[in-house]
C-alpha positions as a Markdown table, in Angstrom:
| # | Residue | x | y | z |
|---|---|---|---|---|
| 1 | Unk | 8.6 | -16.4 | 28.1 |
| 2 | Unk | 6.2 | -15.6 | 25.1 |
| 3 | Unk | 5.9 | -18.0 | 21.9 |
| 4 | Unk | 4.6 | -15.2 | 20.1 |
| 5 | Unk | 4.9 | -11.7 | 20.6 |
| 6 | Unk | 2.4 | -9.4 | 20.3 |
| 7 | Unk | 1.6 | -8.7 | 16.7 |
| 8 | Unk | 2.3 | -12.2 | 15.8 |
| 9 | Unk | -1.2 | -13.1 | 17.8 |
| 10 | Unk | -2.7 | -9.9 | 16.6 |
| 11 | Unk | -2.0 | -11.0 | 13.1 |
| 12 | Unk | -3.3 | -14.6 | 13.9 |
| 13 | Unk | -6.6 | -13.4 | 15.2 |
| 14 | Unk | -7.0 | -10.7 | 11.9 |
| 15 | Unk | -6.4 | -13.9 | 9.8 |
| 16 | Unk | -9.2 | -16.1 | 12.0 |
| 17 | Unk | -11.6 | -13.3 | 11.4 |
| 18 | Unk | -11.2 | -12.8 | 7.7 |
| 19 | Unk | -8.9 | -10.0 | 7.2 |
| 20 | Unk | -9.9 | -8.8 | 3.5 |
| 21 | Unk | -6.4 | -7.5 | 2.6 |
| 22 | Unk | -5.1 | -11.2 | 3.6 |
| 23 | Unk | -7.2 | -12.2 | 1.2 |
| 24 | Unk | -6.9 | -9.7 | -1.1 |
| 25 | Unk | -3.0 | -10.5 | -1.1 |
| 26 | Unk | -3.6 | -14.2 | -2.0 |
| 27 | Unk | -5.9 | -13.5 | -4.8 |
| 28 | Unk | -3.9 | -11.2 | -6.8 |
| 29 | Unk | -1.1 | -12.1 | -9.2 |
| 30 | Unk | 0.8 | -9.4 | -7.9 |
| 31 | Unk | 4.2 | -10.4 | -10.2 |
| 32 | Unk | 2.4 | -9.2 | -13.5 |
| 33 | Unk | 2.3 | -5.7 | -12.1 |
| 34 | Unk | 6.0 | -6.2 | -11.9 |
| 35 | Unk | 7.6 | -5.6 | -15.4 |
| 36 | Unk | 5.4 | -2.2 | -15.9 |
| 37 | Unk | 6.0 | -1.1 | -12.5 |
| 38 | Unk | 10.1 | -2.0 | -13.0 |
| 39 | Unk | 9.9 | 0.3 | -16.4 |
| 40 | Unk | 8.4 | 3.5 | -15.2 |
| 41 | Unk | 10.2 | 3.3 | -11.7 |
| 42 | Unk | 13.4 | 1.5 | -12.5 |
| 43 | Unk | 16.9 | 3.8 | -12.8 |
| 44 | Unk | 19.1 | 1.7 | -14.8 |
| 45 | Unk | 21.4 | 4.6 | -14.8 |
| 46 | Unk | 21.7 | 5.2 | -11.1 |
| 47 | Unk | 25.0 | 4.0 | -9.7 |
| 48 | Unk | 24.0 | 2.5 | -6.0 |
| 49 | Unk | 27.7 | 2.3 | -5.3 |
| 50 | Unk | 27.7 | 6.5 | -5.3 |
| 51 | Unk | 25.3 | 5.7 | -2.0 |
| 52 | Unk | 21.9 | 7.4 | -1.5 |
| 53 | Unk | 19.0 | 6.3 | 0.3 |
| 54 | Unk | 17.5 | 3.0 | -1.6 |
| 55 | Unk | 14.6 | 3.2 | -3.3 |
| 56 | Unk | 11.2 | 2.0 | -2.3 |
| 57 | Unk | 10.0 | -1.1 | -3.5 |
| 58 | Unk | 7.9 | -0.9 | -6.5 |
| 59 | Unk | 5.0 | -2.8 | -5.8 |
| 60 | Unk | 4.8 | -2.1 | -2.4 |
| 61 | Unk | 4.7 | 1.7 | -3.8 |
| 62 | Unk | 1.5 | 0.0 | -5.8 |
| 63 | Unk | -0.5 | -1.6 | -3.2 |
| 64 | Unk | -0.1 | 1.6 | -0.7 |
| 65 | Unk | -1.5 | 3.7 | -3.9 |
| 66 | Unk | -4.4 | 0.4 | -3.8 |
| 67 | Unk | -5.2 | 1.1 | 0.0 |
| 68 | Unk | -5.4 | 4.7 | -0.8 |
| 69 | Unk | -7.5 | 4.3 | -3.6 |
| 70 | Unk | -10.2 | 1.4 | -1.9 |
| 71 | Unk | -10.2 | 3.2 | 1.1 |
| 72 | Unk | -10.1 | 6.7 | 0.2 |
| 73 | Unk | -7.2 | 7.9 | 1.9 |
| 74 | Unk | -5.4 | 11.0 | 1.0 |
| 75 | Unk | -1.7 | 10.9 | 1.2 |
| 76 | Unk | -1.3 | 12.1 | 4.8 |
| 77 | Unk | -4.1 | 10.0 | 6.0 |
| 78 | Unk | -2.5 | 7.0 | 4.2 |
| 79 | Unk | 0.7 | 7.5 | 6.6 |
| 80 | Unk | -0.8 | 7.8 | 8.9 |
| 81 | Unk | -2.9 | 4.5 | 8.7 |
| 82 | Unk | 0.3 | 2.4 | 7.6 |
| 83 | Unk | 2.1 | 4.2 | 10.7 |
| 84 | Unk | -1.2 | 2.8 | 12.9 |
| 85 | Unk | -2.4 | -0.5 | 11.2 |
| 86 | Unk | -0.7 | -3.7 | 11.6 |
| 87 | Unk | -2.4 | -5.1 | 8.8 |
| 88 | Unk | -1.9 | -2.3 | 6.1 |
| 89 | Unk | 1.7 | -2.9 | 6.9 |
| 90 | Unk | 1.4 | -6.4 | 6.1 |
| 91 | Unk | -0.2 | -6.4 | 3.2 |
| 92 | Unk | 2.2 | -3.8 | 1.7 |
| 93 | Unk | 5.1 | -5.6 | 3.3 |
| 94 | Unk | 6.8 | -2.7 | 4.9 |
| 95 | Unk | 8.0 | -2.6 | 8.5 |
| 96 | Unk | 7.3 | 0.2 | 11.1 |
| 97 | Unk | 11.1 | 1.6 | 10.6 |
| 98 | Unk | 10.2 | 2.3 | 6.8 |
| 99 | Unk | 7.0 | 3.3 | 6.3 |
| 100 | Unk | 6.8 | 5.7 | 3.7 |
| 101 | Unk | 5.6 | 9.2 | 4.0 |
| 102 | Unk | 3.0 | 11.4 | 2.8 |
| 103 | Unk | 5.2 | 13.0 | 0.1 |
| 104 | Unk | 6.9 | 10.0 | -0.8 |
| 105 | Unk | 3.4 | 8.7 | -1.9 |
| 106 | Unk | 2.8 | 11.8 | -3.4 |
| 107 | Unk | 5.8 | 11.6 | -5.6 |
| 108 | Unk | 4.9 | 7.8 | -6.7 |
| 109 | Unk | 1.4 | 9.1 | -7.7 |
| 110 | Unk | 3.1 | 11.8 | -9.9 |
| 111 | Unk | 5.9 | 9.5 | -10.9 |
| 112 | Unk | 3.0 | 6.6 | -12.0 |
| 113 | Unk | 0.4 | 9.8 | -13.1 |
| 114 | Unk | 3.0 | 11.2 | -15.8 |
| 115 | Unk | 3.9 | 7.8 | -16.8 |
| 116 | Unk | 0.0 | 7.2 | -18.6 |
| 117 | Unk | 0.0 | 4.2 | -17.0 |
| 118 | Unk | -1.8 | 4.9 | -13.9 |
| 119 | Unk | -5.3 | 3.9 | -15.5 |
| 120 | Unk | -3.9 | 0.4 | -17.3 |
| 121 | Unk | -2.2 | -0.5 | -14.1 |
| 122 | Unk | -5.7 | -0.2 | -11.6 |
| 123 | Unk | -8.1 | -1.3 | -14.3 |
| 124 | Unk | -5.7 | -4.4 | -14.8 |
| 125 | Unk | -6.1 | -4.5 | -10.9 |
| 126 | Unk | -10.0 | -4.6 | -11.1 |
| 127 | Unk | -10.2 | -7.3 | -14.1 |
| 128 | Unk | -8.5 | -9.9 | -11.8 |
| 129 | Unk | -10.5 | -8.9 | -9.1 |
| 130 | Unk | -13.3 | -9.9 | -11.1 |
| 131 | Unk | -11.8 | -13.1 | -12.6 |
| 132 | Unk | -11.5 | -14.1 | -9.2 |
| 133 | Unk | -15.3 | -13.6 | -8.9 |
| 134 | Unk | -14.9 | -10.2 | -6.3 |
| 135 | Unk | -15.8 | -7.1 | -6.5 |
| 136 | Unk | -13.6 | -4.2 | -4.6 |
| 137 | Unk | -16.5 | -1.6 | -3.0 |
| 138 | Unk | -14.6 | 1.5 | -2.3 |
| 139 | Unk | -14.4 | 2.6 | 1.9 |
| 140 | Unk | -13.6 | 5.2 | 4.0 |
| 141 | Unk | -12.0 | 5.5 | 7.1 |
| 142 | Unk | -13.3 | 8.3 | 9.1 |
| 143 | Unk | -10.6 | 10.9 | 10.0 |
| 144 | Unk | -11.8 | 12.6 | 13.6 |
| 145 | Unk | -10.1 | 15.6 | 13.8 |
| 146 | Unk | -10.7 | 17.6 | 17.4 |
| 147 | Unk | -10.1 | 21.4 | 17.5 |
| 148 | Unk | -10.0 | 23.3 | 20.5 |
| 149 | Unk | -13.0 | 25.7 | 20.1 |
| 150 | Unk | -14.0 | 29.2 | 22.4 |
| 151 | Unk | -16.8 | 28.9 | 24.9 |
């Protein structure tokens, strides 16, 4: 019998090395995102008794777009890593039954785009970064893509 299961010492040994989004998660104020998130995203006039799927959290919506963003990710790539990595899960706070997909992302970013609050919203992001004496360096993760080619 295991005390922990897999993941659980995965995610123990990310946090003994210094995952970045661990701390990343920690040093932001992520409730003041909140209240501008809840006004361009919220549907006071949906009914939830008329059924439908349930809507994404918000701010988890957010911090996916964040990933995208720091690691320069497009939308199918960004799947794709949430799909693969245990610790972009984590610090979205989405389980592997519902991650979003690449067009669900794709509609946020229109959704947050049209709303003119796009720009407010990341360089809010950045200024607390910076309060909190860090600086976020944009990344990428290097997509390997392998074609079959003629001899």
């Amino acid at each position: 019998m295991l005390l922990f299961s897999d993941d659980e010492r995965l995610l123990e040994k990310l946090s003994q090395l210094g995952n970045p989004l661990e701390r990343l998660d920690k040093t932001v104020k992520w409730a003041m995102f909140l209240p501008i998130l809840n006004r361009i995203f919220g549907n006071s006039e949906k009914d939830p008794s008329k059924g439908g799927r349930p809507p994404y959290n918000y701010l988890m919506m957010f911090k996916i777009l964040l990933l995208a963003r720091l690691y320069n990710l497009s939308d199918e790539a960004m799947e794709y890593q949430l799909l693969d990595r245990l610790s972009f899960r984590r610090f979205v706070g989405c389980d592997d039954e519902r991650v979003p997909d690449a067009k669900t992302i794709w509609l946020y970013r229109e959704r947050l785009s049209k709303s003119g609050k796009e720009q407010k919203l990341f360089d809010c992001f950045s200024s607390m970064l910076e309060e909190e004496g860090l600086l976020a360096h944009k990344g990428q993760i290097v997509d390997a893509s392998f074609v079959e080619a003629p001899r």
